[in-house]
GUGUNU-539362 format. One line per 3 residues: number of its first residue (from 1); their letters; for each residue x, y, z of N, C-alpha, C, O, CB. Coordinates in Angstrom, 1 decimal, padded with zeros to 4 digits. Glycine has a CB too. Layout:
N
NUM) A) X Y Z X Y Z X Y Z X Y Z X Y Z ~ ...
END
This chain:
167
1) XXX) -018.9 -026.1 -046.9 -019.7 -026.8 -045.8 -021.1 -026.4 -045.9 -021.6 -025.7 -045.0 -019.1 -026.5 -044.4 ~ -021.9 -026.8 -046.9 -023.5 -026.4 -047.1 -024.4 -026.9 -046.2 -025.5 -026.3 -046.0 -024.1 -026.9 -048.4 ~ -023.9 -028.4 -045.4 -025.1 -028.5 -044.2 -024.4 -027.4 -043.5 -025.0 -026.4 -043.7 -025.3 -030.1 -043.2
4) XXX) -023.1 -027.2 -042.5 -023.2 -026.5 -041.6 -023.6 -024.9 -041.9 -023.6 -024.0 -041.1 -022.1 -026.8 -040.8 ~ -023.7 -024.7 -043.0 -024.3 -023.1 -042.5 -026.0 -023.4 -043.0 -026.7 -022.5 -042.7 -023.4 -021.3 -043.5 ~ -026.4 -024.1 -043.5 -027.4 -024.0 -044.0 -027.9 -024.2 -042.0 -028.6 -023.3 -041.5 -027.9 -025.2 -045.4
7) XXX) -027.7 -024.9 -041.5 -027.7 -025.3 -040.1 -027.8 -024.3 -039.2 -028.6 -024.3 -038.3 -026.6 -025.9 -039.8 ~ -027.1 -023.6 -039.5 -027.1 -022.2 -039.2 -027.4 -020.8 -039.9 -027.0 -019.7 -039.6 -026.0 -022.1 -038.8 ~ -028.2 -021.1 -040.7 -028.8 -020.4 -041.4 -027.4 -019.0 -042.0 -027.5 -017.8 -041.9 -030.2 -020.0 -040.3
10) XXX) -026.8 -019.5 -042.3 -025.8 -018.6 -043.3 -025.7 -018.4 -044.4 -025.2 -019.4 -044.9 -024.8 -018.8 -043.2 ~ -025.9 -017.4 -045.2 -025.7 -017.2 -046.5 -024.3 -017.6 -047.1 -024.1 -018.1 -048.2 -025.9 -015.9 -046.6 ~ -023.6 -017.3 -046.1 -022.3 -017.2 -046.9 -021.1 -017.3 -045.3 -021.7 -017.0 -044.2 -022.2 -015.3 -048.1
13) XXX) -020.0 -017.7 -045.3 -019.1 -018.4 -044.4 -018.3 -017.3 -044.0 -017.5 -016.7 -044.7 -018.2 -019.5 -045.1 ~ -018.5 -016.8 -042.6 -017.8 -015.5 -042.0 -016.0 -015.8 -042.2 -015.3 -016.8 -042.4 -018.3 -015.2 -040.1 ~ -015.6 -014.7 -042.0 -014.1 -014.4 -042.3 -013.4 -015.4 -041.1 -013.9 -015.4 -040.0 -013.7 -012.5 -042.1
16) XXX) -012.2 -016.1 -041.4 -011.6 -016.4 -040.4 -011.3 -015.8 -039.1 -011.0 -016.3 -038.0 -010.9 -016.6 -040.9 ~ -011.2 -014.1 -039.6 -010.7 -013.3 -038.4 -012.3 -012.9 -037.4 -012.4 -012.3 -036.3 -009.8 -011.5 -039.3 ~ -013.2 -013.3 -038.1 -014.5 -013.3 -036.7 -014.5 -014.1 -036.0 -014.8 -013.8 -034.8 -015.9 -013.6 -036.8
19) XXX) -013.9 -015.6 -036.3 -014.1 -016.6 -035.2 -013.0 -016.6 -034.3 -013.0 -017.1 -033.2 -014.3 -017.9 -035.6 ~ -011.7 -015.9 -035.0 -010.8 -015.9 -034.2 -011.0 -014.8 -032.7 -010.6 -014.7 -031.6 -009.6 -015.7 -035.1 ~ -012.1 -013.8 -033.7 -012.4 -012.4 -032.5 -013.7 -013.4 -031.2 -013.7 -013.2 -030.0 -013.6 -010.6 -033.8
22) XXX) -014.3 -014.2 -031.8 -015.5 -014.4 -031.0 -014.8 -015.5 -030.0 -015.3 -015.9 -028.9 -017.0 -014.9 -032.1 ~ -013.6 -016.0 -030.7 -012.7 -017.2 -029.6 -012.0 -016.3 -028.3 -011.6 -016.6 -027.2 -011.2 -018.1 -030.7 ~ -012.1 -015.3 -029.1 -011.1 -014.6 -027.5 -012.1 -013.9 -026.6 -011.9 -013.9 -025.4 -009.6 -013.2 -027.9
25) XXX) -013.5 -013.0 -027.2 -014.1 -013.2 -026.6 -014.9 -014.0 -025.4 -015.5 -013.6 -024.5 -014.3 -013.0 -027.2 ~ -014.5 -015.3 -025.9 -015.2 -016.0 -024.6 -014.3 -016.8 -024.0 -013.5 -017.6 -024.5 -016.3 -016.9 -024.9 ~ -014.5 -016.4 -022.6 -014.0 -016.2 -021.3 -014.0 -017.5 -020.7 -015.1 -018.1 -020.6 -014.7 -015.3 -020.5
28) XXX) -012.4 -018.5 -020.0 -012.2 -019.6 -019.8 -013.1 -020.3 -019.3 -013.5 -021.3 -019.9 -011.4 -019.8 -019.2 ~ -013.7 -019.8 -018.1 -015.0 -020.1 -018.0 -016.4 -020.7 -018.8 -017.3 -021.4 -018.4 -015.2 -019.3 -017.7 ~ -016.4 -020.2 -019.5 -017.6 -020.2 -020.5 -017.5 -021.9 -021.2 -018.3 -022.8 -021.1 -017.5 -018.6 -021.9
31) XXX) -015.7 -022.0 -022.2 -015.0 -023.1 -022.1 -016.0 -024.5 -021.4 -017.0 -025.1 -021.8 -013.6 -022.7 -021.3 ~ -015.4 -024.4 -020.3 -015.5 -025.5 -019.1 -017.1 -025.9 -018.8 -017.5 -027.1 -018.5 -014.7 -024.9 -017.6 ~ -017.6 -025.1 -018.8 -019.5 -025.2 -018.8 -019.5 -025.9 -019.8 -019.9 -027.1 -019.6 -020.8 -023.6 -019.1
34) XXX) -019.0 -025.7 -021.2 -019.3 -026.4 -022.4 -018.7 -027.7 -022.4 -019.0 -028.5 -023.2 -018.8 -025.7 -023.6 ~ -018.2 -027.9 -021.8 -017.3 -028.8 -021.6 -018.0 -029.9 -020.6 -017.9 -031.1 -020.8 -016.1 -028.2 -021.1 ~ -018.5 -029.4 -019.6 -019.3 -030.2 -018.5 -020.2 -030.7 -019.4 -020.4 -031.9 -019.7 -020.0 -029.3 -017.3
37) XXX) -020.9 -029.7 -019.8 -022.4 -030.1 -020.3 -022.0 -031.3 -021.4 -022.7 -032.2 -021.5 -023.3 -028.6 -021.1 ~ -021.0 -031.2 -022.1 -020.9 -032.6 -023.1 -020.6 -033.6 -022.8 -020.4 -034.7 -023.4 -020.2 -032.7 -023.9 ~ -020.4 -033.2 -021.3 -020.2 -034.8 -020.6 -021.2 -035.2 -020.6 -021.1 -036.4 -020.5 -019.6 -035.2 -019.2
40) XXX) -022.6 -034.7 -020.6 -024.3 -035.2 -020.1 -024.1 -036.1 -021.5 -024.0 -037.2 -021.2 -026.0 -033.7 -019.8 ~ -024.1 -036.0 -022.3 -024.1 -036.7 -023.5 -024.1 -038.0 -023.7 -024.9 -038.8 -024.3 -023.2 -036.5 -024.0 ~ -022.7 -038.2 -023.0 -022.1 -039.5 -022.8 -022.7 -040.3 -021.9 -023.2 -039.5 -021.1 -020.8 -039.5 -022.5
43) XXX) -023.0 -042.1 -021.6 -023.1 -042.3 -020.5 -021.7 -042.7 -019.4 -020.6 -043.3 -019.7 -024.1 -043.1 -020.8 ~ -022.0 -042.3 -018.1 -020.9 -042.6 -017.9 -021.0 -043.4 -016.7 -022.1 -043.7 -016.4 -020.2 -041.6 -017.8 ~ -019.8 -044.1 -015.8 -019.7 -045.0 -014.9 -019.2 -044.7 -013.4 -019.1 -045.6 -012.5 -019.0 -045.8 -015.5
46) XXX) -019.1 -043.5 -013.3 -018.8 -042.8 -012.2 -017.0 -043.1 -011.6 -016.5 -042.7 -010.6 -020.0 -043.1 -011.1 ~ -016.4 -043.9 -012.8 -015.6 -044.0 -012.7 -014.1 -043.7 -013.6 -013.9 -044.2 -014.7 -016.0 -044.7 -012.3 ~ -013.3 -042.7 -012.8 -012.7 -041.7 -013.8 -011.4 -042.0 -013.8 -011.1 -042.5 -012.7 -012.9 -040.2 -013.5
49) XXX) -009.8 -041.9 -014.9 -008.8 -042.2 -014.7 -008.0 -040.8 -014.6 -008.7 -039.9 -015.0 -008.4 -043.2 -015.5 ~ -006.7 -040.4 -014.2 -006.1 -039.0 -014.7 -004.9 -039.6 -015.1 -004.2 -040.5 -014.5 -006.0 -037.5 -013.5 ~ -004.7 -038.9 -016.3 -003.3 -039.4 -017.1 -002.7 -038.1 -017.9 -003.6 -037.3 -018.2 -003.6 -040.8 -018.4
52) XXX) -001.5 -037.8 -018.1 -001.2 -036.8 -018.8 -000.9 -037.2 -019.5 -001.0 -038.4 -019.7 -000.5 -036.0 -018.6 ~ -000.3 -035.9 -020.6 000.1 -036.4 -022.4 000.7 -034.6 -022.4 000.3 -033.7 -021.7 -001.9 -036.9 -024.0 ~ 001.8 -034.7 -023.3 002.1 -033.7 -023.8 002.1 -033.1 -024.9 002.2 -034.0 -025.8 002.7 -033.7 -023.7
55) XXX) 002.1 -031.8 -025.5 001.1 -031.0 -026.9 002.8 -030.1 -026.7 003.4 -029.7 -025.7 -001.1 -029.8 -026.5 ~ 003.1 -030.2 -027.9 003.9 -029.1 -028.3 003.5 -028.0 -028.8 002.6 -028.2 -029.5 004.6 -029.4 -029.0 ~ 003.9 -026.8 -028.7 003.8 -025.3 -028.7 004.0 -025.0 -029.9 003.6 -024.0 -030.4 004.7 -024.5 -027.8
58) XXX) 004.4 -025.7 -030.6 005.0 -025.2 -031.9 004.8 -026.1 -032.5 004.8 -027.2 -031.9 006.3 -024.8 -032.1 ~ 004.5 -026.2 -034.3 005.1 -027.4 -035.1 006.2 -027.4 -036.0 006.3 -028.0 -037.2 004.1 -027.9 -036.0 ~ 007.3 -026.6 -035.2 008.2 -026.7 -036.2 009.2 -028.0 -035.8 009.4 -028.4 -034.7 008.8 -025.4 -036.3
61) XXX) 009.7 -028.5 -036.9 010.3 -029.7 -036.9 011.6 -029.7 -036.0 012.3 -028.7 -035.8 010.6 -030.1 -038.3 ~ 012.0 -031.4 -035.0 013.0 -031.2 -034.3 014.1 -031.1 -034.7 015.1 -030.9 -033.9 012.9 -031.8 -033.6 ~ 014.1 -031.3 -035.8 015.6 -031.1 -036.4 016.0 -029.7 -036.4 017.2 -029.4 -036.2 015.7 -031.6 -037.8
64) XXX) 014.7 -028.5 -036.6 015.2 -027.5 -037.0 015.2 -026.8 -035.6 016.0 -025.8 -035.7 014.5 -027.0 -038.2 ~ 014.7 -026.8 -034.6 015.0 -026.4 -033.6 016.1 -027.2 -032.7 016.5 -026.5 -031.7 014.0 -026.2 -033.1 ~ 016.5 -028.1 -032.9 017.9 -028.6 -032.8 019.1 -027.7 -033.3 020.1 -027.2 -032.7 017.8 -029.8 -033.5
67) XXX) 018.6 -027.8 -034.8 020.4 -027.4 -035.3 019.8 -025.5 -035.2 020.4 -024.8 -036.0 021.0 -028.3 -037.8 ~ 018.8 -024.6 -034.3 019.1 -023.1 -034.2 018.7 -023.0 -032.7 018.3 -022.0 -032.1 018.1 -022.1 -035.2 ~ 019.1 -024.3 -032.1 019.4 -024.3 -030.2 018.0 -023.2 -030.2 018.3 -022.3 -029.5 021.6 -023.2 -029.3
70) XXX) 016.4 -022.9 -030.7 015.4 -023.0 -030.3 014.9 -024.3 -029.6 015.0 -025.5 -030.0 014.7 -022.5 -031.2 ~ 014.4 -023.3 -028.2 013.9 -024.1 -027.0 012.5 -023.9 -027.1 012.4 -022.9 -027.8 014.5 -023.7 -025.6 ~ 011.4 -024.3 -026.9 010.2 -024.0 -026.8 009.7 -025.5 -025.8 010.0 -026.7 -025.9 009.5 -023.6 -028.3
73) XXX) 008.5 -024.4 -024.7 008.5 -025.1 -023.8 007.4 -026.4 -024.0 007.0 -026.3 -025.1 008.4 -024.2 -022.7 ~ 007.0 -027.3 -023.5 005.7 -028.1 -023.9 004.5 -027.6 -022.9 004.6 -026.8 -022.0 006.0 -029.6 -023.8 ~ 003.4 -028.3 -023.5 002.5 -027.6 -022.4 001.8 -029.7 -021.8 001.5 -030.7 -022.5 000.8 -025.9 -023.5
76) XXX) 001.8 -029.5 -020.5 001.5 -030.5 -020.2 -000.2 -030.6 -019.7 -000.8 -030.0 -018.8 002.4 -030.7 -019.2 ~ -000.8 -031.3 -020.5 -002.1 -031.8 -020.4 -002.8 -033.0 -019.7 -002.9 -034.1 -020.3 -002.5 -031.8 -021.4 ~ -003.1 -032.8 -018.3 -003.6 -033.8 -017.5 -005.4 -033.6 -018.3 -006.1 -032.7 -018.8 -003.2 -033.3 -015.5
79) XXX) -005.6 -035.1 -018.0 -007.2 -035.6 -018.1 -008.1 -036.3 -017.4 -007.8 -037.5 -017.4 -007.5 -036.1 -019.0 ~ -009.4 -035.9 -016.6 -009.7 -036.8 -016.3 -011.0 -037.4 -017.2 -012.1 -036.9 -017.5 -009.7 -036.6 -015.1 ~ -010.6 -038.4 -017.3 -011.2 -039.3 -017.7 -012.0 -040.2 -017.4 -011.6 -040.8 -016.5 -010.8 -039.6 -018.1
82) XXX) -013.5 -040.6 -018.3 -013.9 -041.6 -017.5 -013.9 -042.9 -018.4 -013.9 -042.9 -019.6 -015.4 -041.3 -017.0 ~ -013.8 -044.1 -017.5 -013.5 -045.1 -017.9 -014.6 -045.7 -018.9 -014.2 -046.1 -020.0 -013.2 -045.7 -016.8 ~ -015.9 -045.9 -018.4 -016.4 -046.9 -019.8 -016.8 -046.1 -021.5 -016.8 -046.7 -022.6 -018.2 -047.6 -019.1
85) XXX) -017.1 -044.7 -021.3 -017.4 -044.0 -022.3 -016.4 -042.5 -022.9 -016.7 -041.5 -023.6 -018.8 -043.8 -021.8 ~ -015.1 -042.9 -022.4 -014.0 -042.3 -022.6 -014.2 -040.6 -022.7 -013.7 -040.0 -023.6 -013.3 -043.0 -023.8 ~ -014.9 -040.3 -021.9 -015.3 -038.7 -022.0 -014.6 -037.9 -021.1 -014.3 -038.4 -020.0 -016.7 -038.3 -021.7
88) XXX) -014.2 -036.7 -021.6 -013.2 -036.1 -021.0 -014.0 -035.1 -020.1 -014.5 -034.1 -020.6 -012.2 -035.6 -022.1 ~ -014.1 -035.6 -018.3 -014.8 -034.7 -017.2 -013.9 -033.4 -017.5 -014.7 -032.5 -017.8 -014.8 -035.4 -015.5 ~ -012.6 -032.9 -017.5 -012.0 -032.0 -016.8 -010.2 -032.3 -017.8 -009.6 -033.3 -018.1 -012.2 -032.3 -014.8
91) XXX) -009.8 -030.8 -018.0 -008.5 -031.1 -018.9 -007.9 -029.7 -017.2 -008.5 -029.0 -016.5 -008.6 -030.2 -021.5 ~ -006.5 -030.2 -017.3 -005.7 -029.0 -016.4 -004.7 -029.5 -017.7 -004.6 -030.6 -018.3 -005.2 -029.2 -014.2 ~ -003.8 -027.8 -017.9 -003.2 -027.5 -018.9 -001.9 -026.7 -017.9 -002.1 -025.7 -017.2 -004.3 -026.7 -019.9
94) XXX) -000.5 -027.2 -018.1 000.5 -026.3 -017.3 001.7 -026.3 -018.5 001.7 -027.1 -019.4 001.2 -027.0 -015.6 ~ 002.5 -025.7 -018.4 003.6 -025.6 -018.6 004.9 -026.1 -017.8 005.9 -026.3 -018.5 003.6 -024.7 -018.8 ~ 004.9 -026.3 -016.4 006.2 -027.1 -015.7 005.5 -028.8 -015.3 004.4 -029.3 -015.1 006.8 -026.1 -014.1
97) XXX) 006.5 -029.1 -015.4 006.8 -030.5 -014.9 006.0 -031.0 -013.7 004.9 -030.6 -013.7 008.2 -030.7 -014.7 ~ 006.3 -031.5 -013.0 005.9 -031.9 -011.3 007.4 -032.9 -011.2 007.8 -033.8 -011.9 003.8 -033.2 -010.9 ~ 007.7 -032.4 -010.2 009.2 -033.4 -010.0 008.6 -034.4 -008.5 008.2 -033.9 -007.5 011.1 -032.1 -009.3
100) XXX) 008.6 -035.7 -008.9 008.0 -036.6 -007.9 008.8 -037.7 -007.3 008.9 -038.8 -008.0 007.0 -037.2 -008.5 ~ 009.4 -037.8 -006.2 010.7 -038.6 -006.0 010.3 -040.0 -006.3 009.2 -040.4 -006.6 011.4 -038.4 -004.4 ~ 011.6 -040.9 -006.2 011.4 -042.1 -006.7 010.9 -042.7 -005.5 011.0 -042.2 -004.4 012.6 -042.8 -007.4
103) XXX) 010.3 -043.7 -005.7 009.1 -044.2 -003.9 010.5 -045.4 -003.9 011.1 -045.7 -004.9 006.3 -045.2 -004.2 ~ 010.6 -045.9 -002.7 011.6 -047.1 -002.5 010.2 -048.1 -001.8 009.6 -047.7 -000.8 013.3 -046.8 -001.2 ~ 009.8 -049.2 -002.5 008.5 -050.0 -001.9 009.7 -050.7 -000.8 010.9 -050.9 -001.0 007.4 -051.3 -003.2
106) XXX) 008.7 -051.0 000.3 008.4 -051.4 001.6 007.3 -052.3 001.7 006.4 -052.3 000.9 008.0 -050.3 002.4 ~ 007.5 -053.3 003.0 006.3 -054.1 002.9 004.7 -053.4 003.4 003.6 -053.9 003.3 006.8 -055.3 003.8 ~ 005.0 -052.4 003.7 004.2 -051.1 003.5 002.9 -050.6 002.4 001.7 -050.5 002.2 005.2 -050.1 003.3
109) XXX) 004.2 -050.3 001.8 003.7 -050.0 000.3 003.5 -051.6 -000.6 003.2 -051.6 -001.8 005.0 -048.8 -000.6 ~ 003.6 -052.5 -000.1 003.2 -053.8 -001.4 001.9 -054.1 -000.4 001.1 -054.9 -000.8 004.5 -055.5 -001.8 ~ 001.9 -053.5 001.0 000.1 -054.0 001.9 -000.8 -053.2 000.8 -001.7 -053.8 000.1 -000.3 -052.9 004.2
112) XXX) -000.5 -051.8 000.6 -001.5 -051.0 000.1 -001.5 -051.1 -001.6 -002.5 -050.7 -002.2 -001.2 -049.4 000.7 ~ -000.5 -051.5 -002.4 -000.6 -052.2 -003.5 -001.3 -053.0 -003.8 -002.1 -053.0 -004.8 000.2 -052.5 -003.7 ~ -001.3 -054.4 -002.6 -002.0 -055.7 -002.4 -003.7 -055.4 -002.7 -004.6 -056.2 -003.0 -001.6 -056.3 -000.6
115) XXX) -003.8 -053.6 -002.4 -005.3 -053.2 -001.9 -005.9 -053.0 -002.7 -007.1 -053.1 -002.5 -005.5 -052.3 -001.2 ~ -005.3 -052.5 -004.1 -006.1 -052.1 -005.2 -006.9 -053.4 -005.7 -006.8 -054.6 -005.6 -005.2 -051.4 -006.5 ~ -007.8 -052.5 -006.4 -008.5 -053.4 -007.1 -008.2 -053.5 -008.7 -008.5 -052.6 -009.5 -009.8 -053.1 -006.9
118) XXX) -007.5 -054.7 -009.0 -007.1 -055.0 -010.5 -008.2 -054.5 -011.1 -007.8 -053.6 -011.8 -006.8 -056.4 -010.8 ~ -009.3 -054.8 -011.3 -010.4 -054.5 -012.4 -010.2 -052.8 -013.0 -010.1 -052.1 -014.0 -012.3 -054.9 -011.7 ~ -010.2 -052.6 -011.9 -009.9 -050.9 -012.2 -009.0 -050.5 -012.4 -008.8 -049.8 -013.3 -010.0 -049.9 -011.5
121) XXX) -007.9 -050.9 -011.5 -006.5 -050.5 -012.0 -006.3 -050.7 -013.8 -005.8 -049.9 -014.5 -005.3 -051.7 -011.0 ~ -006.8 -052.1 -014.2 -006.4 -052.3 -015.3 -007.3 -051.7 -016.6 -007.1 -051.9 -017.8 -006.3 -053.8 -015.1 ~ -008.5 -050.8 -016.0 -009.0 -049.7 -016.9 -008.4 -048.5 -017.3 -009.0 -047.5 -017.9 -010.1 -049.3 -016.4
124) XXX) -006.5 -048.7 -016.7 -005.9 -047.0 -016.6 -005.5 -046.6 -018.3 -005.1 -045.4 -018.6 -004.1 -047.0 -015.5 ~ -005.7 -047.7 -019.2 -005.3 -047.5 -020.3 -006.2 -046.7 -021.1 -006.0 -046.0 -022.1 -005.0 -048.6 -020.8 ~ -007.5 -047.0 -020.3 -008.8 -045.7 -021.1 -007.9 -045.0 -021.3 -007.3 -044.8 -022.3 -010.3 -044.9 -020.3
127) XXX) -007.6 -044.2 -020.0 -007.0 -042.9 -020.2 -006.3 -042.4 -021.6 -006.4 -041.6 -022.4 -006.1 -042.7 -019.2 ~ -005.2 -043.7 -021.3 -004.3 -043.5 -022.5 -004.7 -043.1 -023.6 -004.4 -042.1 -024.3 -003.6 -044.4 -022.7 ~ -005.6 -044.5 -024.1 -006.0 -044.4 -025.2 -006.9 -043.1 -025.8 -007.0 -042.8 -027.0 -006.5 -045.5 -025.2
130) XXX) -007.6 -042.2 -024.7 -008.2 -041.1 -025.2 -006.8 -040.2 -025.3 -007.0 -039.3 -026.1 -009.5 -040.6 -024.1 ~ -005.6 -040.2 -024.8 -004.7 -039.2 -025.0 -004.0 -039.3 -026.2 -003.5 -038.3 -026.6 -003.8 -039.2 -024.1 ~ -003.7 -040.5 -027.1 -003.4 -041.1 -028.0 -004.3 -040.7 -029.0 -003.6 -040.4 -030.0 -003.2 -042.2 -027.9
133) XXX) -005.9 -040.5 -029.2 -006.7 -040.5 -030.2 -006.8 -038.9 -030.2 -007.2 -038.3 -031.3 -008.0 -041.3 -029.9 ~ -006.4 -038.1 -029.0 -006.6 -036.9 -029.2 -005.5 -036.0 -030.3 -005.5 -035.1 -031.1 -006.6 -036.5 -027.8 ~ -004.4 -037.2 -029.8 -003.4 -036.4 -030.4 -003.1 -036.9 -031.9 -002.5 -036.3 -032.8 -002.1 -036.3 -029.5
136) XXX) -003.7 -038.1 -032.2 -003.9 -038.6 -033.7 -004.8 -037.7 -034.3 -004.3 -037.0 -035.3 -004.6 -040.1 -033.7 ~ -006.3 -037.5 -034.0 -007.1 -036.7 -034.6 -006.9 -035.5 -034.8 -007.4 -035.0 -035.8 -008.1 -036.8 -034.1 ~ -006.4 -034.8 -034.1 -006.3 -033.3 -034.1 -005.1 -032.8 -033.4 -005.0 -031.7 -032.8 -007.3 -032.8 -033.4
139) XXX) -004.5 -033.5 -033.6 -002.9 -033.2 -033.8 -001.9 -033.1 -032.1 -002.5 -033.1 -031.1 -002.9 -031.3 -034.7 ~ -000.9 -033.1 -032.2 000.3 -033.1 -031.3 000.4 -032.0 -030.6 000.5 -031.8 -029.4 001.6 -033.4 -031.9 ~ 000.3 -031.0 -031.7 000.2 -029.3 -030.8 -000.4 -028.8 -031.0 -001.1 -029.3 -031.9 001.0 -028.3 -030.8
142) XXX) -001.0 -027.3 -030.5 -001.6 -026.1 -030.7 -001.4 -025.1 -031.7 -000.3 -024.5 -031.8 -001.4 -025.6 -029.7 ~ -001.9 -025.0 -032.1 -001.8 -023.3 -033.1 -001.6 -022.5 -032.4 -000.5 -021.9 -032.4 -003.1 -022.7 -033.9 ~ -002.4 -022.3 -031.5 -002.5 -020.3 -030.7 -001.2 -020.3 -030.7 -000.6 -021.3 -030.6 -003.2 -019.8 -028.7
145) XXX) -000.6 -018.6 -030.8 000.8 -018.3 -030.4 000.6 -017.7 -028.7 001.5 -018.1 -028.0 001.4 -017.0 -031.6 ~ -000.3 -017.2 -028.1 -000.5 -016.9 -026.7 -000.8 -017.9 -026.0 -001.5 -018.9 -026.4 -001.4 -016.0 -026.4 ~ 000.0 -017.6 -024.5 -000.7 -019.1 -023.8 -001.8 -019.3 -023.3 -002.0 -020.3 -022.6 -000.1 -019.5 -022.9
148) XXX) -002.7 -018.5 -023.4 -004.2 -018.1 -022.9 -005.1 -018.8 -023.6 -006.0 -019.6 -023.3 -004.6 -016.6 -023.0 ~ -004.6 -018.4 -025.0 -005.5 -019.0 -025.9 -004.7 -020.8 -026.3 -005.4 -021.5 -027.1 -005.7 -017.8 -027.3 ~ -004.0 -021.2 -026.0 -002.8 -022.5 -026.5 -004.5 -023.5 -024.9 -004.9 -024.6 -024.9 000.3 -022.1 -025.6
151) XXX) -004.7 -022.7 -024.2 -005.5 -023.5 -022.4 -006.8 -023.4 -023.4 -007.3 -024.5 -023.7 -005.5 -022.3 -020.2 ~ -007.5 -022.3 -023.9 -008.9 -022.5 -024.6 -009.0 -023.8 -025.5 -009.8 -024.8 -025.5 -009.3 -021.2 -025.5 ~ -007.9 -023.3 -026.4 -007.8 -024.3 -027.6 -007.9 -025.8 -027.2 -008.6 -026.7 -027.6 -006.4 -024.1 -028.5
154) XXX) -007.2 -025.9 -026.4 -007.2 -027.4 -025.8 -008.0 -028.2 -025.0 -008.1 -029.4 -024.9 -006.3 -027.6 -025.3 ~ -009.1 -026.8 -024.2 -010.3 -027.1 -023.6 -011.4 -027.5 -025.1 -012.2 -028.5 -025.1 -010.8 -025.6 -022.6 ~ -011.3 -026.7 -026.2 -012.1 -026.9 -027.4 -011.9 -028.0 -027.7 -013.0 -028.7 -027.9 -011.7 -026.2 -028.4
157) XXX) -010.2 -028.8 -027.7 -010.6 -030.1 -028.7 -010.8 -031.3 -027.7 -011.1 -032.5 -028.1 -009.2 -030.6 -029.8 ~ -010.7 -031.0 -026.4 -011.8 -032.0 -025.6 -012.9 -031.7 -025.3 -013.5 -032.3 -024.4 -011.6 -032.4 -024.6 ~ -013.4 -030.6 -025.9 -015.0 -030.3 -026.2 -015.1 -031.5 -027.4 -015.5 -032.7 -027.1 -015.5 -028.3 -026.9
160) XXX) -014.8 -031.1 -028.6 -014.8 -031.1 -029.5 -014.7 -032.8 -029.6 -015.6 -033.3 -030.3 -013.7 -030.2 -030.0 ~ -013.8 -033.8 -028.9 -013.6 -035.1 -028.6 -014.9 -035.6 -028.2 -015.4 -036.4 -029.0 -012.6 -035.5 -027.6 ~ -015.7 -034.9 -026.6 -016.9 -035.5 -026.2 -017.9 -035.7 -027.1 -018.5 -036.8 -027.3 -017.5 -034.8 -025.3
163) XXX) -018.1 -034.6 -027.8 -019.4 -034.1 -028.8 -019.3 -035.2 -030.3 -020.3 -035.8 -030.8 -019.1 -032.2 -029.4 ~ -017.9 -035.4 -030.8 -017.6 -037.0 -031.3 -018.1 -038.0 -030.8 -019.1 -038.5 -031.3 -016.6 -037.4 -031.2 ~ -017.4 -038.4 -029.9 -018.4 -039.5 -029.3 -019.5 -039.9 -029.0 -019.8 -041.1 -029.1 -018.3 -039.7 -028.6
166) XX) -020.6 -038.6 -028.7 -021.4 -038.5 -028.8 -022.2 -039.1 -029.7 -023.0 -039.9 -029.3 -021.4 -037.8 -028.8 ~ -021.7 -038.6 -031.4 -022.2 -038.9 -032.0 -022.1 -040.4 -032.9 -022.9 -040.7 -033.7 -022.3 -038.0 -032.4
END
């Protein structure tokens, strides 16, 4: 990579095990600033969608944790998103579910259905589509084996998404 270190003025390409030291060095916090700030980048519309997507913990194949009854949990990634310039404001990263009962509509609930506004409603697929490109570009799961670092990493590749677009 001769532009990026010439870019950075490097002689020569540090060890894998620095960046992995200088990744744990910085503190979730630090993350999310970077993260804000690449939203200034983008222009945006002040209008945002939240959609989840799920990242597997592992890449080992389902067959093979099938046939050795390994379980490994998923990690669930909510986004919010904004609608015209698909930039990612804010990632929340969990490991359980949300159990959400089934709603029984009422003429109640089809008044306040009646209320949305289609134009927006029907922008919910941004979302999607940035959850789909995330996981096309840069994959389905995480590397880190800790789960500390599985929440950085994934704050990174929607750093990493904005700063794309960006350019």
């Amino acid at each position: 990579m001769p532009r990026v270190r010439s870019a950075l003025n490097l002689q020569e390409i540090p060890s894998p095990s620095t960046l992995c030291k200088a990744f744990n060095r910085l503190d979730m916090a630090v993350w999310r600033v970077l993260l804000n700030l690449s939203v200034t980048l983008l222009p945006t519309n002040g209008v945002v969608e939240i959609d989840a997507a799920v990242f597997d913990r592992s890449h080992a194949s389902k067959h093979y944790m099938k046939r050795t009854k390994l379980t490994i949990q998923q990690l669930k990634v909510t986004l919010l998103v904004d609608t015209r310039s698909n930039a990612i404001f804010d990632v929340h990263v969990t490991t359980t579910r949300p159990l959400i009962k089934h709603r029984e509509f009422s003429s109640l609930h089809e008044a306040w259905n009646a209320r949305l506004d289609a134009d927006l409603y029907g922008q919910r697929s941004q979302n999607e589509t940035v959850n789909s490109r995330l996981k096309r570009k840069y994959g389905a799961f995480v590397h880190s084996r800790h789960w500390w670092k599985q929440f950085r990493e994934l704050v990174v590749v929607c750093l990493t998404h904005n700063i794309d677009k960006a350019l």
